[in-house]
Kinemage of the C-alpha trace (Angstrom):
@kinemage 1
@onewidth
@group {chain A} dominant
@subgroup {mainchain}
@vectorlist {calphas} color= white
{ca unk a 1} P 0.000 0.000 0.000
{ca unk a 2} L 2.980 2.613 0.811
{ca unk a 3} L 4.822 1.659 -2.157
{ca unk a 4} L 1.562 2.268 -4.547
{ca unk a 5} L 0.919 5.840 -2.915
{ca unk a 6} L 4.404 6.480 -3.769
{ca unk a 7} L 4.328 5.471 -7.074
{ca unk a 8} L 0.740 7.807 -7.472
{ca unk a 9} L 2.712 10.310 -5.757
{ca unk a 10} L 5.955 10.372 -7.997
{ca unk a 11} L 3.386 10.993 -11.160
{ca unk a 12} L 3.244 14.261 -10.197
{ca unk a 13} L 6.640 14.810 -10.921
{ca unk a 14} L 6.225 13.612 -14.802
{ca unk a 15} L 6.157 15.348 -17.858
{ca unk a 16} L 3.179 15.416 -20.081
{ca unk a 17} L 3.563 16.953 -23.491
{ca unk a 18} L 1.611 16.108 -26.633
{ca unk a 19} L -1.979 17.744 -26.509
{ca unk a 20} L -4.903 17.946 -28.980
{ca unk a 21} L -8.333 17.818 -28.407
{ca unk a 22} L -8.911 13.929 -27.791
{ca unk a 23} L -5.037 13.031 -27.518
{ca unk a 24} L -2.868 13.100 -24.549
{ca unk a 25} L 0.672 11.308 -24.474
{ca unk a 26} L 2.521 10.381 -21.451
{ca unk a 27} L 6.094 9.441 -21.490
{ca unk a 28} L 9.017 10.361 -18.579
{ca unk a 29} L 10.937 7.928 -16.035
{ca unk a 30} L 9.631 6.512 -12.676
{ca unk a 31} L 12.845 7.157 -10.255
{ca unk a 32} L 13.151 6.817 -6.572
{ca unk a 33} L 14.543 8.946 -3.957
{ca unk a 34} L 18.348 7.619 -4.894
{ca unk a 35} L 18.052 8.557 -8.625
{ca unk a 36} L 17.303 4.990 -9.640
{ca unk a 37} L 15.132 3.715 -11.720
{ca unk a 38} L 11.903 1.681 -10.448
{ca unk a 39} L 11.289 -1.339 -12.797
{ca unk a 40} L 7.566 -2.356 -12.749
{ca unk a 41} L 5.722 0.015 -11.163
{ca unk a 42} L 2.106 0.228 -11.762
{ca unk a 43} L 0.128 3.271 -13.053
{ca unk a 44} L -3.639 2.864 -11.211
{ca unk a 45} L -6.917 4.468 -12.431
{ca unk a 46} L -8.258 6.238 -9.419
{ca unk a 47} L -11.756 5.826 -9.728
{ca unk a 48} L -11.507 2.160 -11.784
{ca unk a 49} L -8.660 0.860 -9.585
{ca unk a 50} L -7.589 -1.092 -13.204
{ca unk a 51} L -4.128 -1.170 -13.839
{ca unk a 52} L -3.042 1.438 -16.930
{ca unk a 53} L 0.210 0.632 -17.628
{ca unk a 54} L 3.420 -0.896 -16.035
{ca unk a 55} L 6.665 1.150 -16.374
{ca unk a 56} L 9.678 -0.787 -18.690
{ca unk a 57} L 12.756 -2.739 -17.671
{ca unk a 58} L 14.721 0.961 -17.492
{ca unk a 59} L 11.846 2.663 -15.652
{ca unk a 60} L 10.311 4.716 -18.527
{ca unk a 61} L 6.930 4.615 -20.114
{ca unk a 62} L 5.154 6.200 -22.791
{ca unk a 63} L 1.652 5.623 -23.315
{ca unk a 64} L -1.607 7.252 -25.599
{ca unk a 65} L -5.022 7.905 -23.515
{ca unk a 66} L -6.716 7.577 -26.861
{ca unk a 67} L -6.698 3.854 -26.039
{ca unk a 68} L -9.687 4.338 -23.699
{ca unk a 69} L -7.856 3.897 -20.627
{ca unk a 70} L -9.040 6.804 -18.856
């Protein structure tokens, strides 16, 4: 439980770029409090509670909303 309200935490500290009126992209690196990467780490929907997406070996994701995740 700690670990995933870290994890929602750290979001805040990502980048979002690539906006149009339906599109959103999300891409940056999940990284702990030592600079290191965090392998696996699961992005939640808060009202769903369905996993979106599970960050790479490296860290780093990159996903499209327009895949009806949201």
């Amino acid at each position: 439980m700690l670990k995933r309200l870290f994890v929602q935490g750290m979001l805040m500290v990502f980048t979002f770029f690539g906006y149009s009126q339906s599109t959103f992209e999300f891409d940056g690196v999940i990284k702990n409090s030592s600079n290191e990467s965090i392998i696996g780490a699961q992005f939640i929907h808060p009202q769903t509670q369905r996993i979106l997406f599970i960050s790479s070996e490296s860290g780093s994701f990159n996903f499209n909303a327009d895949t009806n995740i949201l």
